[in-house]
N, C-alpha and C positions, 0 to 999 in steps of 0.2 A: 504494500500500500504506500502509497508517494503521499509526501510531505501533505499537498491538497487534503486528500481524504480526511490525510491526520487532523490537520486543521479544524475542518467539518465535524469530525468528532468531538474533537474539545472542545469545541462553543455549544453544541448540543448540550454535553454534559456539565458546561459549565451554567448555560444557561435553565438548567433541571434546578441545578440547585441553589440559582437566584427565585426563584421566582416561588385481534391476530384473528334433506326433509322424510316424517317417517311422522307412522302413526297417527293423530288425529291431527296431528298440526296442518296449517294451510301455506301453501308459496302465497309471498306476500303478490296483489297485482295493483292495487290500489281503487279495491271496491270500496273499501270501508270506511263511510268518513268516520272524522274525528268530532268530536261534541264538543261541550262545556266545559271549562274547567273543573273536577267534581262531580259532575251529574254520571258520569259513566259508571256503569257496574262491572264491565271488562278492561282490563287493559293489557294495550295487548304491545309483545314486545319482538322487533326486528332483529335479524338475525344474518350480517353475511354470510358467503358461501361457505368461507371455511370453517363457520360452524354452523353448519347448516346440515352435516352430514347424518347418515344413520345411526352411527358411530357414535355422536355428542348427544343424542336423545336424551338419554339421564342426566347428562348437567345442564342442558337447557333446562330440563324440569327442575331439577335441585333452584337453578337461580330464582326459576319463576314459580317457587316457592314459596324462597324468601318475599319475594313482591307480593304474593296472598297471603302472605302471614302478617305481614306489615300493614298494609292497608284492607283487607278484610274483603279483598274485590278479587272473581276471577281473570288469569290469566292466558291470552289468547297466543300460540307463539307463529308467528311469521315466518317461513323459511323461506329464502333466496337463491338463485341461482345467478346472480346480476351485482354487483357492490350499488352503483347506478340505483337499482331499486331498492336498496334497502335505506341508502339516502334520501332518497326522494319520497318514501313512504313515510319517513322517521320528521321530514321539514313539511309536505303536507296536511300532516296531522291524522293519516291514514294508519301510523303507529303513533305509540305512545312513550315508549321506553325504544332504545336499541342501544346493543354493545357494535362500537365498531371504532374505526382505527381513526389517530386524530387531523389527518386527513381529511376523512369521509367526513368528521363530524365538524370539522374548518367550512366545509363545503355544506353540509347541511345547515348550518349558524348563520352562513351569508345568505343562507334561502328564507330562512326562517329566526329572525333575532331569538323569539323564544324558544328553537333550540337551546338547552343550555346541560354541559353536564353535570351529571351525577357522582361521580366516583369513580376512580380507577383504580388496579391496584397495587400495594407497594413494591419499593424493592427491597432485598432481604432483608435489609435494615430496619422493614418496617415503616419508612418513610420514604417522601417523594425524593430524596434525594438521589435515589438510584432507583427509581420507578422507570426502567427500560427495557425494553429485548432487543432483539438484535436483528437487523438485515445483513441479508449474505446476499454475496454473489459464490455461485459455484460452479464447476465442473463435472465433468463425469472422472472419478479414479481411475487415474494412466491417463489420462488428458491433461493433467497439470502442467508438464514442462513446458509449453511456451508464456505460462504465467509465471514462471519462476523468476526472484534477483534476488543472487544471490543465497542469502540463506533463507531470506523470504520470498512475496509475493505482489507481483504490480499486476495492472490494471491494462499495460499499454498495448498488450494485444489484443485488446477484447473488439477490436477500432473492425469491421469487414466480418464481422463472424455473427452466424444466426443464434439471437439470443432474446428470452423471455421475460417479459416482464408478468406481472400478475392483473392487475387493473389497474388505467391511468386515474384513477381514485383512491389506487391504496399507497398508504403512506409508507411502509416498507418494501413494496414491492414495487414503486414507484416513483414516489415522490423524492425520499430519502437517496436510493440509488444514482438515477437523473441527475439528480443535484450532485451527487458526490463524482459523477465522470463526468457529467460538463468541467465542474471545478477541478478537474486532475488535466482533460486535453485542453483544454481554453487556454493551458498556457504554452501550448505548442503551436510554432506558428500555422499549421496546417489547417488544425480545428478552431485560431482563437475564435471565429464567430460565432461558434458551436451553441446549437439551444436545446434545453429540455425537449421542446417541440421536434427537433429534428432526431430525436431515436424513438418516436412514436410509430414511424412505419421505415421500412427496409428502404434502401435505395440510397441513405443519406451518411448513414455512420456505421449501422450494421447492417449484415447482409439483408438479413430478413427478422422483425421482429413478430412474436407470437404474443399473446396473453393467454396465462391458465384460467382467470375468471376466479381463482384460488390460490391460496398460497402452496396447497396443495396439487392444484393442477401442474403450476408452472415447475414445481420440485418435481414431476412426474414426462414434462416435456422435456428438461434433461436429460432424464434417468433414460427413456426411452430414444434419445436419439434425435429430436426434433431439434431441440436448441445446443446450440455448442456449450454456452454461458447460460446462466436462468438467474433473475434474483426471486428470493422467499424470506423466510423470517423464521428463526430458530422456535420462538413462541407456535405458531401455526402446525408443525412440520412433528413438533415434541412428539406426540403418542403415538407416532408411525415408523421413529427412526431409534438408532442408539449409535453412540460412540463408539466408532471401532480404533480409532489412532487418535492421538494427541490431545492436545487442551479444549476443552467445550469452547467455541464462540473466540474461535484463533485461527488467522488466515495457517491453512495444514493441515487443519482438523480433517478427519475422517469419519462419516458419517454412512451407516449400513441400514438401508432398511427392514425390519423386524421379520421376521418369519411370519409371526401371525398379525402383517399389518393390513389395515381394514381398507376398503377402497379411498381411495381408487389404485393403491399400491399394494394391494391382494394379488396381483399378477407378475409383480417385480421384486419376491423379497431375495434379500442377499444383496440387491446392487448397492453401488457404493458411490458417493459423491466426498466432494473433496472443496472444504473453501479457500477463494482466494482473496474474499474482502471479507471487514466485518466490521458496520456500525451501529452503534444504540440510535435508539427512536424512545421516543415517550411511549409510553404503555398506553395500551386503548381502553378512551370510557367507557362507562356505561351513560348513557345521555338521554334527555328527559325533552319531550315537547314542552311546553308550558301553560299552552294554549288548551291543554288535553287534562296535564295531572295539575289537581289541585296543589295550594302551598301545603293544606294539611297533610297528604299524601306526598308529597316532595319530602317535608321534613320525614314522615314518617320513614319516609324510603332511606333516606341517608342513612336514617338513626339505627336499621336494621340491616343494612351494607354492612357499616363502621363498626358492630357490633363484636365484642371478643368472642360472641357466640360462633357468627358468623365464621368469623378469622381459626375458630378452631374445628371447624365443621370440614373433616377430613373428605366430605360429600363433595366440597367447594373445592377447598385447597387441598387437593390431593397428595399425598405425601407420597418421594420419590419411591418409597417398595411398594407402590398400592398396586392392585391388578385395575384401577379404575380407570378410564378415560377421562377426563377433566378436562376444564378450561386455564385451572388455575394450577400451579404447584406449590410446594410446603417445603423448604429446606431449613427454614430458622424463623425470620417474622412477619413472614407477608401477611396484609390484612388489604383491606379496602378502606380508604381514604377520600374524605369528601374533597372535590378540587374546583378548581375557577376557571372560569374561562381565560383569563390572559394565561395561565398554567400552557396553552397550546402556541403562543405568541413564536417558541420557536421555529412552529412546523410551518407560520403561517409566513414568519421571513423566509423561507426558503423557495415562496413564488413569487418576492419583488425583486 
């Protein structure tokens, strides 16, 4: 990773600490409207693709639990096959609640002021100060050596080669990325004009650009040969892969998909990828219409988020030996913490 990236990184992290369908559920399409603040007896909560899968059924229900247990109303869940729709259900008032990346929720807040979030959750610490996961960019294993320097790993090849992003709405599989290789070739004379815009489609910088639609798709367009390079997010990708070589979340790393991993990597386990970037991103809300949930159902929501119940409900935060699929993990003090909206201020410089 060149000095750029680096860069990139440290203001992110610096900037942290100023301041990722089944059963009765429905795909969201945007029949439903939204009501009164209050008057609703459902509320119902959005859901991107990648967890949207069969696979998170039970921690969707576990969260939207917590939501019936808190304010005393049931809960509808929305599944997605689109980021695009679960944005856009979440701003006009067609959901109520949705967890999604801070991004999509930058993007839903400009559609909708009363958008606003809810919580996110910490870093091990327990606080927002290292409230992050991680974007990769990867390879496939035995493909690395034209990313190599030295004893590490750069970026400069990646310039002519077909490669994946996930949605130009998501903030790890996008936003973050974009930003970090404009700012790496923009100081080459070749690329300095180089825009986010121009790695959206093939023809410009890479050969050919693809989107998974998921974080899990685009780690799948890799594995299988479609993209040379893919970015995804360590968060998204967790309960389908494991460490086969080196340090968790370290350009090196070795990463092998599970033997009994659920789809869409049911049909690839064994293979192996291999990172050659890697940066923090803020952690994804969970984010509230306002228009939809009352203040007394807001406060009540936070107050059963933020709850020590909550934070030690192994249902939620899954603790690394559990056999459960989760949204969340448990390694020391993660909980869920109420946040603000300037809290996203850094994701939101990275489109002026």
């Amino acid at each position: 990773m060149k000095k750029s990236l680096l860069v990139l990184m440290v203001l992110i992290v610096a900037m942290i600490s100023a301041a990722c369908s089944a059963g009765s559920e429905s795909t969201a399409s945007g029949s439903e409207a939204g009501g009164k603040a209050g008057s609703k007896e459902t509320l119902t909560i959005a859901w991107y693709p990648n967890e949207s899968g069969a696979d998170l059924k039970d921690a969707r229900d576990h969260i939207g639990k917590i939501i019936e247990d808190a304010t005393g109303k049931k809960v509808e869940h929305k599944t997605t096959t689109d980021y695009i729709i679960a944005i856009e259900t979440l701003a006009s008032g067609n959901a109520d609640i949705a967890f999604m990346g801070a991004q999509g929720y930058i993007e839903a807040n400009a559609k909708n002021e009363k958008v606003q979030p809810l919580v996110v959750s910490s870093g091990v610490s327990g606080t927002l100060d290292d409230a992050v996961y991680h974007s990769w960019l990867s390879v496939k294993n035995g493909n690395e050596e034209p990313y190599k320097d030295g004893e590490g790993f750069s970026i400069d090849n990646i310039a002519g080669k077909d490669f994946s992003f996930v949605s130009n709405s998501s903030t790890s599989g996008f936003k973050v990325p974009s930003e970090g290789i404009v700012s790496h070739f923009s100081q080459k004379d070749e690329y300095k004009d180089l825009t986010a815009d121009d790695l959206l489609e093939g023809g410009k910088f890479f050969n050919e650009v693809l989107y998974g639609g998921s974080h899990q798709g685009s780690a799948v367009n890799l594995l299988t040969g479609k993209a040379d390079v893919a970015a995804f997010c360590d968060f998204c990708v967790a309960n389908y892969v494991e460490l086969a070589d080196g340090e968790e979340n370290t350009p090196g790393a070795t990463y092998k998909v599970k033997d009994d991993a659920a789809e869409p990597f049911n049909t690839i386990p064994g293979e192996e990828f291999k990172i050659i970037s890697v940066t923090p991103v803020l952690n994804a809300p969970f984010a509230v219409n306002t228009e939809n949930v009352s203040e007394e159902d807001h406060k009540a929501l936070v107050e059963a988020f933020t709850s020590d119940e909550v934070a030690n409900n192994e249902k939620i935060f899954v603790p690394e030996d559990s056999e459960l699929s989760g949204l969340f993990s448990k390694t020391d003090k993660e909980r869920f913490l109420e946040v603000e909206d300037k809290w996203f201020d850094p994701i939101r410089e990275l489109s002026k």
